[in-house]
C-alpha positions in Angstrom: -8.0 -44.7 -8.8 -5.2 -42.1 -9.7 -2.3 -42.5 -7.6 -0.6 -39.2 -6.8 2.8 -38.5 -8.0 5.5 -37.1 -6.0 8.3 -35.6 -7.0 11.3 -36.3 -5.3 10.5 -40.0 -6.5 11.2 -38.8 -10.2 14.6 -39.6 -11.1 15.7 -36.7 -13.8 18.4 -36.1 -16.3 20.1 -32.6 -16.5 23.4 -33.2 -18.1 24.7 -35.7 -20.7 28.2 -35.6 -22.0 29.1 -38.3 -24.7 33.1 -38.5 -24.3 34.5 -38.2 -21.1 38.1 -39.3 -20.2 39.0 -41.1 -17.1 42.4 -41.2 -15.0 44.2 -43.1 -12.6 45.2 -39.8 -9.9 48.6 -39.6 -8.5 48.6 -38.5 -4.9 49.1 -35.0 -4.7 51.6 -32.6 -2.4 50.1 -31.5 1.2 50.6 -28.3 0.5 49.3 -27.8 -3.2 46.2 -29.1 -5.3 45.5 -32.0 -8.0 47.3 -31.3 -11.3 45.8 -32.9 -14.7 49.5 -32.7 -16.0 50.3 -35.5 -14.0 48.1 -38.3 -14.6 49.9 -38.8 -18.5 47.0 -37.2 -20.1 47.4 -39.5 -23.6 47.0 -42.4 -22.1 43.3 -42.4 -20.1 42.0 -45.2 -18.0 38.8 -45.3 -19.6 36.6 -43.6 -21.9 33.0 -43.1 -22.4 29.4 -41.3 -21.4 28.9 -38.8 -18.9 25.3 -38.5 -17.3 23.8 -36.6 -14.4 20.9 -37.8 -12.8 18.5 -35.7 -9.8 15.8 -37.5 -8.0 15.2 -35.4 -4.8 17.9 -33.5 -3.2 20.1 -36.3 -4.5 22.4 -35.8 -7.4 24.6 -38.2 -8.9 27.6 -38.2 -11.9 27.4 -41.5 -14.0 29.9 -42.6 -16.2 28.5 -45.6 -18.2 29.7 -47.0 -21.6 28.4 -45.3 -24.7 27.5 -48.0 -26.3 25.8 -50.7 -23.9 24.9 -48.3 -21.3 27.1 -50.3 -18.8 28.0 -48.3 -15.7 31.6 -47.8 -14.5 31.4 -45.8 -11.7 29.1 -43.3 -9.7 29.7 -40.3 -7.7 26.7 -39.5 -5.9 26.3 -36.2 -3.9 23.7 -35.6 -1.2 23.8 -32.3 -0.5 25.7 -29.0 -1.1 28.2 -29.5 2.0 29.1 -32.6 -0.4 30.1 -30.8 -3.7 33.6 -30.0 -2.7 34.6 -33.3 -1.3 32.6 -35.1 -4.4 34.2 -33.0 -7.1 37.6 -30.5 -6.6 38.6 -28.5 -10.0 42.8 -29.3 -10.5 45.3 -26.5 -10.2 46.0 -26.1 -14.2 43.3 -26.4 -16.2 39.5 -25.9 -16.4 38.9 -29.3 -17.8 39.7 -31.8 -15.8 38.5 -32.4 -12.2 38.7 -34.9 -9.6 35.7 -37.1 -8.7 35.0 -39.1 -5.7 33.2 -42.6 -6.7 31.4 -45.0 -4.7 31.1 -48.7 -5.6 28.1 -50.4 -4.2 29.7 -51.9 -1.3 30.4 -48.9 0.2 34.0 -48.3 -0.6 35.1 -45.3 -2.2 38.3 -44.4 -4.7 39.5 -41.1 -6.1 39.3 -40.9 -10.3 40.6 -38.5 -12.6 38.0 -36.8 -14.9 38.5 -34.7 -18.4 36.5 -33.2 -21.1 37.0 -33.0 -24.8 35.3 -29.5 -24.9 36.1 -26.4 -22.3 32.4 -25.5 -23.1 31.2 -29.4 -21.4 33.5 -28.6 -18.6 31.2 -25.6 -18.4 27.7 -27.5 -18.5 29.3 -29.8 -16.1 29.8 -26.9 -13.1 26.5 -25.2 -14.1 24.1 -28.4 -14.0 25.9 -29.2 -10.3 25.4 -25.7 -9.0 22.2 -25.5 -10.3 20.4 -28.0 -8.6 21.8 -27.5 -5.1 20.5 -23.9 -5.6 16.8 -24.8 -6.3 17.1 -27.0 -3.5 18.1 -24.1 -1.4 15.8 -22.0 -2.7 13.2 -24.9 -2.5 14.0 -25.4 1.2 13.8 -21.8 2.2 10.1 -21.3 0.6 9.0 -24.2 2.7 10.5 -22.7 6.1 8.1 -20.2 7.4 8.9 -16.8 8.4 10.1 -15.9 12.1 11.1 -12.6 12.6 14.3 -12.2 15.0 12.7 -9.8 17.3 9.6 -10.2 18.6 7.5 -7.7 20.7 6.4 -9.4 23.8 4.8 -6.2 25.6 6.0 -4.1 28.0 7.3 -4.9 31.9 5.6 -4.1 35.1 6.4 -0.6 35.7 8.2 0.1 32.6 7.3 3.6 31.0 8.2 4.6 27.2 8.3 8.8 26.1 7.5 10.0 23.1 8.1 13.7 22.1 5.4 15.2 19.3 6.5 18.3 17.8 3.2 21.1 17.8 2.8 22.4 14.5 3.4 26.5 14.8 0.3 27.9 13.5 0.8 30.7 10.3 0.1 34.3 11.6 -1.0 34.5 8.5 -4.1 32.0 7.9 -7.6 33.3 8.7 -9.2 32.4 11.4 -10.9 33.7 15.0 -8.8 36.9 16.8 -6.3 35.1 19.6 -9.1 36.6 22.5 -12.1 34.7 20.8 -12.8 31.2 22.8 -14.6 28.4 21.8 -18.1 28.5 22.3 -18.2 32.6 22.2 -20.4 34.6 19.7 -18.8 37.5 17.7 -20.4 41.3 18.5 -22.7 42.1 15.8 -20.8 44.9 13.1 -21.1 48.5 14.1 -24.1 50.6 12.6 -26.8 47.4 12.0 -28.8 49.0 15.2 -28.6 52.3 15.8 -32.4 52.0 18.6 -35.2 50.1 19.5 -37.2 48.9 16.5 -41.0 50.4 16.4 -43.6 47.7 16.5 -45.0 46.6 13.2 -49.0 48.3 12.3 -51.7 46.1 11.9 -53.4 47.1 8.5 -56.5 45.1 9.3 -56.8 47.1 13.0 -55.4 44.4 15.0 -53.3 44.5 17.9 -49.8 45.9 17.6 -47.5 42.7 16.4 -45.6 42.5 19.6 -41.8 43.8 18.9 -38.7 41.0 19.5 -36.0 43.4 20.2 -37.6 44.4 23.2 -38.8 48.0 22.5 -42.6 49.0 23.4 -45.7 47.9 21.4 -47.4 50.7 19.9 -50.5 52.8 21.7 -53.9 50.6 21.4 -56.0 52.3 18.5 -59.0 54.5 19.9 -62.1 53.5 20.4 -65.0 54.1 18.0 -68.5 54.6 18.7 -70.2 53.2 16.3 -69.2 49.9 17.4 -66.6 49.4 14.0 -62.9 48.4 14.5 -61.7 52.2 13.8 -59.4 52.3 10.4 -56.1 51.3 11.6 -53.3 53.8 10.9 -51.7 53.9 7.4 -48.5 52.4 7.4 -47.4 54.3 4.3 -48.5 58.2 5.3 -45.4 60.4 5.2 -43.6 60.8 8.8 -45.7 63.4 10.8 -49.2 63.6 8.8 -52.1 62.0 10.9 -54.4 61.6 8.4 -56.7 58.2 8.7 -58.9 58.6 5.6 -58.9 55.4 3.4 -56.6 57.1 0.6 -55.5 59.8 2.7 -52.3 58.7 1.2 -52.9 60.4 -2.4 -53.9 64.0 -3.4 -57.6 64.8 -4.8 -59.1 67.3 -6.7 -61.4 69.1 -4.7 -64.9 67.8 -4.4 -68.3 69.4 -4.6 -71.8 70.5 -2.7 -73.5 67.4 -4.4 -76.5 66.0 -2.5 -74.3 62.9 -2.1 -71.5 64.3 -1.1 -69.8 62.0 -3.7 -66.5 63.5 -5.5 -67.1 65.6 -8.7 -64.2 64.3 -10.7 -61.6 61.7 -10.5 -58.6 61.5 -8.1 -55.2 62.3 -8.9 -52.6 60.2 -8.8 
């Protein structure tokens, strides 16, 4: 079975130095800082490997011998209120610093720390500060969110306003006259009726269709001996003429004494 793997138990390295110079500190002035010029810079206490190690939120600075990997002294730092009681830059030079060590028993001593190269004095600052700001960042993605003001309703008898500005409608845009309502129908336009609309003729000799504008049906046809509907008037005969013949409506040459009384030539159109 797989066990899991977590990750603050994984010690890490993020910085190794290989010559680092270590001082004996004199005590400095209450009113000024640590100055490298001091210690007798040509004569270091000890010399040897710089390493720092992460495992958590924990970081520490190991100085250790270069060649049999024999520590010397640690300066661990738990978090980032630590940094500047753990390590404190001196007043005269960006390579040398002052480091707060811790032996195993608990006690604690103040050593002098220098760097061949300004550049490793560089990586030194940027591998501290580094760390203690993905913790941070770390920290703050694992807090959730809660908002500084939160909207717990309103109070018994407490009333809000609120003011909406109407929107002045453009003189210009089409639309209804100001005196139309909703729900009103328009007059139809001047001229479409001028009277009542005659009732429609029946070609076959039907009743009168009954008119829907309320005007009065046309006169019943007359009635016809002979038992037939009588012909029913001719819708298309010129205004006036009374003529009920078949094809009264068209002009014919004038017909004959035949026996049949059947037309002598052919009608005109």
């Amino acid at each position: 079975q797989a066990v899991p793997v977590i990750m603050a138990d994984i010690e890490s390295v993020s910085l190794v130095v290989r010559e680092v110079f270590v001082y004996r500190v004199t005590p400095r002035g209450s009113n000024r800082g640590y100055r490298a010029d001091d210690w007798g810079l040509d004569k270091p206490l000890w010399t040897g490997r710089l390493k720092i190690t992460t495992k958590g939120s924990l970081l520490t600075i190991v100085l250790q011998d270069s060649n049999s990997g024999e520590v010397f002294a640690q300066c661990p730092i738990a978090s980032e209120q630590d940094v500047h009681i753990a390590v404190e830059a001196v007043a005269d030079s960006s390579r040398y610093f002052v480091i707060r060590v811790i032996s195993e028993t608990g006690q604690h001593a103040f050593l002098g720390l220098g760097f061949a190269e300004r550049s490793d004095s560089f990586d030194f600052n940027v591998a501290i500060q580094d760390h203690f700001k993905r913790e941070k960042k770390e920290a703050q993605s694992a807090t959730p969110y809660t908002p500084k003001h939160e909207f717990t309703g309103f109070k018994e008898g407490q009333t809000i306003h609120i003011n909406i500005k109407k929107k002045d409608k453009d003189p210009s845009a089409p639309g209804l006259p100001a005196s139309a309502s909703a729900g009103s129908l328009l007059a139809p336009p001047a001229g479409l009726f001028k009277g009542p609309v005659p009732a429609a003729a029946n070609p076959f000799g039907g009743p009168a269709a009954a008119n829907p504008f309320g005007a009065p049906a046309a006169a019943a046809a007359p009635f016809n001996p002979f038992g037939a509907p009588a012909p029913a008037a001719n819708p298309f005969a010129p205004a006036g003429r009374t003529d009920s013949g078949d094809w009264g409506d068209f002009s014919s040459a004038p017909s004959g004494n035949g026996a049949s009384g059947a037309p002598t030539s052919w009608v005109k159109f």
